[in-house]
C-alpha positions as CSV (number, residue, x, y, z in Angstrom):
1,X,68.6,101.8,114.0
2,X,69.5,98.3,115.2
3,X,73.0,98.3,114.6
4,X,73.5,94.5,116.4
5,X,72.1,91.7,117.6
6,X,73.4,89.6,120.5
7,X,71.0,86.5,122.2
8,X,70.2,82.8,122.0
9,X,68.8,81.8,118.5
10,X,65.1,80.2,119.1
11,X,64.4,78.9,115.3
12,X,66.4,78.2,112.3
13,X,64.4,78.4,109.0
14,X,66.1,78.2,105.7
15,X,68.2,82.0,105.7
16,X,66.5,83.0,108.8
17,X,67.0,83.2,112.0
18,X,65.1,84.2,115.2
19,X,67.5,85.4,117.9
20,X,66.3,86.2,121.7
21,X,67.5,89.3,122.8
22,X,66.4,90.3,126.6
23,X,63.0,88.4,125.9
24,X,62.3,89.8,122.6
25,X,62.5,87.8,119.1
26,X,63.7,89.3,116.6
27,X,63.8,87.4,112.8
28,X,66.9,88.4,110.9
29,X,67.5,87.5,107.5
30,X,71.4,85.8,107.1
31,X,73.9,84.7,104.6
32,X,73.8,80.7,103.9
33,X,77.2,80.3,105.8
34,X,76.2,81.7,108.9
35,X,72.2,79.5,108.7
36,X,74.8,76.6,108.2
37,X,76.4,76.7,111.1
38,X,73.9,78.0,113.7
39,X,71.9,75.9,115.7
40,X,68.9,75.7,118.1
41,X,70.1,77.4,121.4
42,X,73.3,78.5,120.4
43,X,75.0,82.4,121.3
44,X,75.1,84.1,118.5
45,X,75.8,88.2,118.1
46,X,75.8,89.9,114.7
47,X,76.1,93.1,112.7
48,X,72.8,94.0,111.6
49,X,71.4,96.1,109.2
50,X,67.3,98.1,109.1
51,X,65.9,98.1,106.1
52,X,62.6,99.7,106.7
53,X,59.6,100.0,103.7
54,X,56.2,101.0,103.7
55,X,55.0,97.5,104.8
56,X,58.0,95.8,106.3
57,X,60.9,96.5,109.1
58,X,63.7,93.5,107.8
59,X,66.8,92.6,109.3
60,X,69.7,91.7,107.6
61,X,72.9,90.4,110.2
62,X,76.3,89.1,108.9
63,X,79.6,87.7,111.1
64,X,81.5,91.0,109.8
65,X,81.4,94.2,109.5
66,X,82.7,94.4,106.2
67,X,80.1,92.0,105.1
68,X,77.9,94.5,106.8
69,X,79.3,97.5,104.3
70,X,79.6,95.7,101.6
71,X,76.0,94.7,102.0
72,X,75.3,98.5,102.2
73,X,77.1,99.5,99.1
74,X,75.4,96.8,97.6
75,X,72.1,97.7,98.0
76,X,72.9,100.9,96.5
77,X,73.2,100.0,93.2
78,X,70.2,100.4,91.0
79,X,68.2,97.6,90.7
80,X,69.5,95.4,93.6
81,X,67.9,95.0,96.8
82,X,68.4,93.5,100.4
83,X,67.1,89.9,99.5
84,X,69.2,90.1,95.9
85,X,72.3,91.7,98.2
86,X,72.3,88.9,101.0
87,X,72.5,86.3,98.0
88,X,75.7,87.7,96.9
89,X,77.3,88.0,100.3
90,X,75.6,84.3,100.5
91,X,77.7,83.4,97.2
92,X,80.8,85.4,97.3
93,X,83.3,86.7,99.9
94,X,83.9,90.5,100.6
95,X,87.4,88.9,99.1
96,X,85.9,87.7,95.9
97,X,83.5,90.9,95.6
98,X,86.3,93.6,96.1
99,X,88.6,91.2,93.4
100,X,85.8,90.9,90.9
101,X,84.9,94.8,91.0
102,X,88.8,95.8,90.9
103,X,88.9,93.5,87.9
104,X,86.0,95.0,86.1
105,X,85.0,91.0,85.8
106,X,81.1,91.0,86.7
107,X,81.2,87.2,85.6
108,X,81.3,85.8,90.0
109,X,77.4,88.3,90.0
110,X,75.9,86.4,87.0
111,X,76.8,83.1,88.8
112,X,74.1,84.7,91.8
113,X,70.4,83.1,91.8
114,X,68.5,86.4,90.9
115,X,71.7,88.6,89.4
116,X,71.1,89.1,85.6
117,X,73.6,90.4,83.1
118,X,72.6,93.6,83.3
119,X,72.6,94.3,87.1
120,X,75.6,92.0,87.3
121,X,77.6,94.6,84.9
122,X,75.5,97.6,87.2
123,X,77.4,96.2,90.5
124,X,80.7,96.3,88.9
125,X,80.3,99.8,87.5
126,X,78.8,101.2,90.2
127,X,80.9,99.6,93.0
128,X,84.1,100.5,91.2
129,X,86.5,102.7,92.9
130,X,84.5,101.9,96.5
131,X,85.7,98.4,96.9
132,X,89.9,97.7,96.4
133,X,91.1,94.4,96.2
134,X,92.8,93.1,99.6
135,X,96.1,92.0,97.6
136,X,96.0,95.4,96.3
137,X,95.5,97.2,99.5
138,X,97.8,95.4,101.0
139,X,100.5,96.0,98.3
140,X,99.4,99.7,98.6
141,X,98.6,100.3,101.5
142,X,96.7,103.1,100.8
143,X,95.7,105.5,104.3
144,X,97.8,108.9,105.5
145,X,100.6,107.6,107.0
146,X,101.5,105.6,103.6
147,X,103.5,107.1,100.5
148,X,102.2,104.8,98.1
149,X,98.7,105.9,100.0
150,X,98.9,110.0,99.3
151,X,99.8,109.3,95.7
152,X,96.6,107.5,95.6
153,X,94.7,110.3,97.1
154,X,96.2,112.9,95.0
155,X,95.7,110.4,91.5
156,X,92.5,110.4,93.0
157,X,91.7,113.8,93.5
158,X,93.4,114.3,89.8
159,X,89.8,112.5,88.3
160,X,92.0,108.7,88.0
161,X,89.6,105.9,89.2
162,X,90.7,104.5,93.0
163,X,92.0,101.1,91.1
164,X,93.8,101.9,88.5
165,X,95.7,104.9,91.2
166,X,96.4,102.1,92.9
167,X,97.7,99.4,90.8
168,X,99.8,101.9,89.0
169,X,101.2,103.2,91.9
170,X,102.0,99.8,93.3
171,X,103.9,99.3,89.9
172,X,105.7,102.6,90.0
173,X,106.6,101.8,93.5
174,X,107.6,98.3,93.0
175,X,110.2,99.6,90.1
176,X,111.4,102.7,91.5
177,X,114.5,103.1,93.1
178,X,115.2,103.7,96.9
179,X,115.2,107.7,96.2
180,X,112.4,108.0,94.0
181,X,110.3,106.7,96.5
182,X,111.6,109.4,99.2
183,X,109.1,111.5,97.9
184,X,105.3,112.4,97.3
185,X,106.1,114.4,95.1
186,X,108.7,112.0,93.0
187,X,106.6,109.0,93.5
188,X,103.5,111.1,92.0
189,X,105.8,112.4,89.0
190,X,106.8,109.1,88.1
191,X,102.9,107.8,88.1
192,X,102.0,110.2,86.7
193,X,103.9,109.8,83.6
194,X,102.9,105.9,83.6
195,X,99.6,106.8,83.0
196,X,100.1,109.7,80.8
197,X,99.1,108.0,77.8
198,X,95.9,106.5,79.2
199,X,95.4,110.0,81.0
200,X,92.4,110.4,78.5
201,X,90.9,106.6,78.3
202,X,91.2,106.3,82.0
203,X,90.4,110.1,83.9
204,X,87.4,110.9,85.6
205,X,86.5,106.8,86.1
């Protein structure tokens, strides 16, 4: 697996790129921002992903590694492969991705040269509960060491979809009063009885 690529690029063609690494060229396929701003001789190094077929090794290299991910989870929804992938990390930020999917709003993938309404809704559905929106992450701030984080793990574990845990919790959290949010427990109890009534709409997504 070549995880990265680091060299001096030798040729620029449309989304591709040939970068020189210890005296070997190797043609990597990139997003439109980063053929933008690469030229003839420049140092470049990027995160790179393998694809291997029956006829074909391709390279695929972004500037970030969450570009990288996303590219992976990407390709993993039915009916969209690496070329149709690198045109949506060509059109849309991780940013705009992660927003649209925890929006259920698969309008930004229609707008993508070789995305149709079908595999535009496919992304959203299949990508939701993977990707969370950074203002929601950030608001929160899911991960062990975070209250508002462990609800979301244990909302999660209960069968409620990774978005809706967390903008409920981030609600519940945002309205609750210093003691209430003491607890796992308490802040959990309180959730939990926001989305009560959606509990059968909602579980299990």
């Amino acid at each position: 697996m070549i995880s990265s690529l680091h060299g001096t690029v030798l040729h620029v063609s449309g989304d591709a790129l040939v970068i020189e690494v210890g005296g070997v060229g190797f043609s990597v396929a990139v997003t439109a921002d980063v053929a933008r701003r690469t030229h003839l001789g420049s140092d470049i190094r990027l995160n790179t992903s393998l694809i291997v077929r029956e006829d074909a090794l391709s390279l695929f290299g972004f500037d970030e590694r969450e570009e990288l991910e996303v590219f992976g989870l990407l390709i993993g929804v039915t009916g969209v492969g690496p070329k149709s992938a690198l045109g949506v990390l060509s059109t849309l930020s991780v940013e705009q991705i992660a927003t649209a999917v925890s929006a259920d709003d698969d309008a930004p993938f229609r707008r993508v040269s070789g995305i149709g309404p079908k595999t535009a809704k496919l992304i959203v559905l299949q990508l939701a509960g993977k990707l969370v929106a950074p203002r929601l992450a950030a608001a929160a701030a899911p991960g062990a060491a975070s209250l508002n984080g462990q609800v979301v793990q244990a909302l999660v574990g209960l069968g409620w979809s990774e978005r809706l845990a967390v903008e409920t919790v981030t609600v519940v959290a945002a309205e609750a009063s210093p003691a209430e949010r003491t607890t796992v427990a308490s802040l959990l109890r309180l959730t939990l009885a926001q989305l009560g009534p959606a509990r059968k709409e909602h579980a299990g997504g």
